[in-house]
C-alpha positions as a Markdown table, in Angstrom:
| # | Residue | x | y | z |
|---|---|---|---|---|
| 1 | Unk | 16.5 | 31.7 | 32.9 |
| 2 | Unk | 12.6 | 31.9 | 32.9 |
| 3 | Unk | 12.2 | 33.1 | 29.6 |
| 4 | Unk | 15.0 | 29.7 | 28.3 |
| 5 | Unk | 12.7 | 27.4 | 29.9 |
| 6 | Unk | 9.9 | 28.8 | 28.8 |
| 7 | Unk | 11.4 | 28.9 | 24.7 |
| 8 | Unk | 12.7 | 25.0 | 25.3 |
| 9 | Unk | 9.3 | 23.9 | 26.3 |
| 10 | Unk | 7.8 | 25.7 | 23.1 |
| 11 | Unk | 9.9 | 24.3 | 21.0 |
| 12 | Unk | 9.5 | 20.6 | 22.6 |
| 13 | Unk | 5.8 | 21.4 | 22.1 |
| 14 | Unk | 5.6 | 22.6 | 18.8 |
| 15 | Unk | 8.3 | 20.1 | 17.3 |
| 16 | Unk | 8.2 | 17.0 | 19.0 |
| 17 | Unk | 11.2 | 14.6 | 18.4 |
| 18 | Unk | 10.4 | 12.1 | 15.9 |
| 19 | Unk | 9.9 | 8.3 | 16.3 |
| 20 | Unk | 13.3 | 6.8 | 15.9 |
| 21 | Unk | 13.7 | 5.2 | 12.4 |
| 22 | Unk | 16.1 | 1.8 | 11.8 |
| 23 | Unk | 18.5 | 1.8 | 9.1 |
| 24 | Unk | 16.9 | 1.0 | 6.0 |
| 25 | Unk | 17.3 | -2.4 | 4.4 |
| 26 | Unk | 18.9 | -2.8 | 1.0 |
| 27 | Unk | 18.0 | -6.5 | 0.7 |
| 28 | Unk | 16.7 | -9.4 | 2.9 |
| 29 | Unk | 17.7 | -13.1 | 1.8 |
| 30 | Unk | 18.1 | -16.8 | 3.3 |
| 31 | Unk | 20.8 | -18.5 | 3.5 |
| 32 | Unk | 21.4 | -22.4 | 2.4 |
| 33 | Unk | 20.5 | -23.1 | 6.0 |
| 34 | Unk | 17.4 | -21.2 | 5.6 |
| 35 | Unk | 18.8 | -18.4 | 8.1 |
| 36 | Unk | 17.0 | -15.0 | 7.6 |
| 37 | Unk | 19.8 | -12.4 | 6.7 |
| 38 | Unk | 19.6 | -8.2 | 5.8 |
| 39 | Unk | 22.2 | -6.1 | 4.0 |
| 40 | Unk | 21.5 | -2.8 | 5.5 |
| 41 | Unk | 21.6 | 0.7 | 3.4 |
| 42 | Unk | 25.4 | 0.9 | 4.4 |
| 43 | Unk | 26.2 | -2.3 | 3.1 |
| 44 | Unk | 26.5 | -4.3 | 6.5 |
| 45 | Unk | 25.1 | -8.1 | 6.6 |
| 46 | Unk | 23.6 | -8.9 | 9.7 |
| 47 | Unk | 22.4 | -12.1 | 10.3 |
| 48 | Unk | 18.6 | -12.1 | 12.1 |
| 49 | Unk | 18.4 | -15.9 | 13.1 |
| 50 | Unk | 19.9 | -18.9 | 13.8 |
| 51 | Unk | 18.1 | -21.9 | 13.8 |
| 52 | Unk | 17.7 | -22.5 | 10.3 |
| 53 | Unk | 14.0 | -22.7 | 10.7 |
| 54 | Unk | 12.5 | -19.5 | 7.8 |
| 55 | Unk | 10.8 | -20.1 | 4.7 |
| 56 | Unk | 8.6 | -17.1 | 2.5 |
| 57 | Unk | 10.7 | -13.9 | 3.9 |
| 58 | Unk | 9.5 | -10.8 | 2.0 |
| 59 | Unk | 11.0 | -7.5 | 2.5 |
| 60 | Unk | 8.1 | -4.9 | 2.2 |
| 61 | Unk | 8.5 | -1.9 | -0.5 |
| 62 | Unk | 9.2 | 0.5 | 2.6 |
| 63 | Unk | 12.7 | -1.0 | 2.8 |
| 64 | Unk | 12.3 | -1.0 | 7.0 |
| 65 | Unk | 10.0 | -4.3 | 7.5 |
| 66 | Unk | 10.7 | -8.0 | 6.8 |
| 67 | Unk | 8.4 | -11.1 | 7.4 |
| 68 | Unk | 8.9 | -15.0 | 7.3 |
| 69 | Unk | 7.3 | -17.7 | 8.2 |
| 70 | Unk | 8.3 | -20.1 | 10.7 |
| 71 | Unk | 7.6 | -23.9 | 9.6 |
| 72 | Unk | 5.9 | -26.1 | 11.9 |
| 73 | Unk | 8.2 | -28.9 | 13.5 |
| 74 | Unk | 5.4 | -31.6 | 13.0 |
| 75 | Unk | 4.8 | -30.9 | 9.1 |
| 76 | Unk | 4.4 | -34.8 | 7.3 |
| 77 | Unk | 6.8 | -35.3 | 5.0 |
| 78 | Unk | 5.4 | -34.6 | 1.4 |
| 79 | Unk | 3.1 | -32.1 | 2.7 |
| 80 | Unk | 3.7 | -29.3 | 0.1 |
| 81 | Unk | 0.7 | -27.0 | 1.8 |
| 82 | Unk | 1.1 | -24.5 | 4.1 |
| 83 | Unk | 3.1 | -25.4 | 7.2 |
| 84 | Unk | 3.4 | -22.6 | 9.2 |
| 85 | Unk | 1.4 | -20.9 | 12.3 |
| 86 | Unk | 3.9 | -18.1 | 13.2 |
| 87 | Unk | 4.8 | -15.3 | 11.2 |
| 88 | Unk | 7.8 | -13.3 | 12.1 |
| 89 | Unk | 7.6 | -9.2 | 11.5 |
| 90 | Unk | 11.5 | -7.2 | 11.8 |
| 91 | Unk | 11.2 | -3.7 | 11.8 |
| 92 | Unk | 13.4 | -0.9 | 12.9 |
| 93 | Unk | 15.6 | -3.9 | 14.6 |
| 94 | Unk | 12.8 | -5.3 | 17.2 |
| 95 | Unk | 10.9 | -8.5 | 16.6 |
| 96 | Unk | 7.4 | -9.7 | 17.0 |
| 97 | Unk | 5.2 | -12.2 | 16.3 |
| 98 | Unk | 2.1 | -13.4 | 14.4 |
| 99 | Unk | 0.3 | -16.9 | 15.5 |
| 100 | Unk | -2.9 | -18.4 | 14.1 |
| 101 | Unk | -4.3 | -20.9 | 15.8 |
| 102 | Unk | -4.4 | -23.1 | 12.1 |
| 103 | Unk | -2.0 | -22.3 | 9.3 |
| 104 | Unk | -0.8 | -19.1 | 7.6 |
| 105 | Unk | -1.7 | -19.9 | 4.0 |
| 106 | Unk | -0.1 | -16.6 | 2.5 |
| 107 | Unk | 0.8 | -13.0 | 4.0 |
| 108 | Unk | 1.1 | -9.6 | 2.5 |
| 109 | Unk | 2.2 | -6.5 | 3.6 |
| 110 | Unk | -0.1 | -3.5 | 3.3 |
| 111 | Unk | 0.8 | 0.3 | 3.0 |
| 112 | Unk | 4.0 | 0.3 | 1.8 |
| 113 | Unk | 5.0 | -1.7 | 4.9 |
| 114 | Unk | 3.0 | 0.1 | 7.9 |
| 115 | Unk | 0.8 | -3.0 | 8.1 |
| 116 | Unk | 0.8 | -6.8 | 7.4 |
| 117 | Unk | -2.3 | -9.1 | 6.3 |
| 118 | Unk | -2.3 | -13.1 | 6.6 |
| 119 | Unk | -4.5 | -15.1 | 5.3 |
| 120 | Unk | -5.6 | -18.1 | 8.7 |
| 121 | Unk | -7.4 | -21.3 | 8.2 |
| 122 | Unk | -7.1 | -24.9 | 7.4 |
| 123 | Unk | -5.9 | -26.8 | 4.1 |
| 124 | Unk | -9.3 | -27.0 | 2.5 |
| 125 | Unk | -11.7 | -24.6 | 3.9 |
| 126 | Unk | -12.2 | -20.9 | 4.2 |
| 127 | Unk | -10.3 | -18.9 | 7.1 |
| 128 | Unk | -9.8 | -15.7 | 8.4 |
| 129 | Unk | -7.8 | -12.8 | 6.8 |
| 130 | Unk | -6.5 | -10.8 | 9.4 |
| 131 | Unk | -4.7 | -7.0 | 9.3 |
| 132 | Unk | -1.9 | -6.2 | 12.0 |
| 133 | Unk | -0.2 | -2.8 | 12.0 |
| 134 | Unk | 3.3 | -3.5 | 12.0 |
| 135 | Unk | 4.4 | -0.4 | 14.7 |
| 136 | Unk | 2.3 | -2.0 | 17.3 |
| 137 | Unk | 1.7 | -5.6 | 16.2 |
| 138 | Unk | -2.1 | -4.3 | 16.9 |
| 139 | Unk | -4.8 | -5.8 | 14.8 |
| 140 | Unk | -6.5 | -3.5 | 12.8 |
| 141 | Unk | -9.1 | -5.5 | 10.7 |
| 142 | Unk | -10.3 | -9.2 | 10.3 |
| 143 | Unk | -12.9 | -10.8 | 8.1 |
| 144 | Unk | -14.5 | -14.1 | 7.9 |
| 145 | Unk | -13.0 | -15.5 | 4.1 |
| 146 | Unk | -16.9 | -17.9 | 4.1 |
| 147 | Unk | -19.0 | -14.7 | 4.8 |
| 148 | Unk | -17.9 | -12.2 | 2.7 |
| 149 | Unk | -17.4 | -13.2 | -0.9 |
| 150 | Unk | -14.2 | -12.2 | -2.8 |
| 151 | Unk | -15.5 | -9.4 | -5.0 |
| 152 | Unk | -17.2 | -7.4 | -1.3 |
| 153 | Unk | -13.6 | -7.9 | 0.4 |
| 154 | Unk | -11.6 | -4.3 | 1.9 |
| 155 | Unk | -8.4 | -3.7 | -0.6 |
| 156 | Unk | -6.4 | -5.0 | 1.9 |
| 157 | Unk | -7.7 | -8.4 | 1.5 |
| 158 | Unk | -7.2 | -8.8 | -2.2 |
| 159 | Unk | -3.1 | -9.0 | -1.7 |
| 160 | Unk | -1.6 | -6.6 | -3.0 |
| 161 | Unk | 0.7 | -4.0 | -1.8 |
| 162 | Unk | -0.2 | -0.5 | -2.2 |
C-alpha cells in the first residue's frame, strides 16, 4: 500500500494535470440584435448575451478568446467615435471585464490570444494603451500614448497580432 501511494504522489508530481481547456471556437458573430453568438468546434451555436448591447467582437487567432465592446447607454446620436468603456473577454466559457475610466478607442489581442491590449483615452487627445493577460484578467503592461512616441512603443502596442 506504501509503495502505491508513494508511485501516485510521483506521478502527481512529475505530471501535473493540465489546466482545463474550453472547446475551441469555430466562429464568433452578432446577430441582427447585436447579440454575441459562438459556433463551437462541434458545430453547437450558443448564444453568449442577451441584451442586444455588442459592437467590435473579434475572435482571437487561438480560436479560445472572444472580445466586444459594450456601447455606452448615453452615446449622442451622430456620435460615430468611440462609445465604449467596457470591453468584454470570453475564454474557456467564463467572462470578465475590461473598464477605462474614458473610451476604448480600439483593442487587440496579443499572443495568439493569451493577452488583450486596448487603446484608453478621450476623443481627441492621447491615452493610455494598456496589456491584460487574458487567463487572469491581470494587467501586464501600460504606457502613456503622450510620452512615448510611436516609433519607441513595445510590439504589443503597434496592433497587431502575433
Amino acid at each position: 500500500m506504501k509503495i502505491l501511494l508513494t508511485l501516485a504522489y510521483t506521478l502527481v508530481v512529475l505530471f501535473p494535470i493540465p489546466e482545463a481547456v474550453g472547446e475551441t471556437v469555430r466562429k464568433a458573430y452578432l446577430d441582427e440584435q447585436k447579440n454575441v453568438h459562438v459556433i463551437t468546434a462541434s458545430g453547437k451555436d450558443q448564444k453568449l448575451t442577451h441584451k442586444g448591447n455588442a459592437d467590435l467582437l473579434r475572435l482571437a487567432p487561438d480560436n479560445r478568446t472572444i472580445g466586444w465592446l459594450v456601447p455606452n447607454t448615453w452615446t449622442a446620436p451622430g456620435d460615430d467615435g468611440p462609445q465604449s468603456e467596457e470591453l468584454v473577454i470570453y475564454r474557456d466559457g467564463k467572462r470578465a471585464t475590461i473598464k477605462c475610466g474614458l473610451f476604448i478607442r480600439n483593442y487587440w489581442f496579443w499572443k495568439h490570444g493569451a493577452q488583450v491590449a486596448i487603446d484608453c483615452g478621450g476623443r481627441h487627445f492621447a491615452g493610455r494603451e494598456i496589456l491584460y493577460d487574458t487567463r487572469t484578467m491581470k494587467e501586464v503592461a501600460s504606457l502613456d500614448q503622450a510620452k512615448v512616441p510611436l516609433e519607441k512603443r513595445p510590439d504589443w502596442a503597434v496592433g497587431d497580432d502575433l
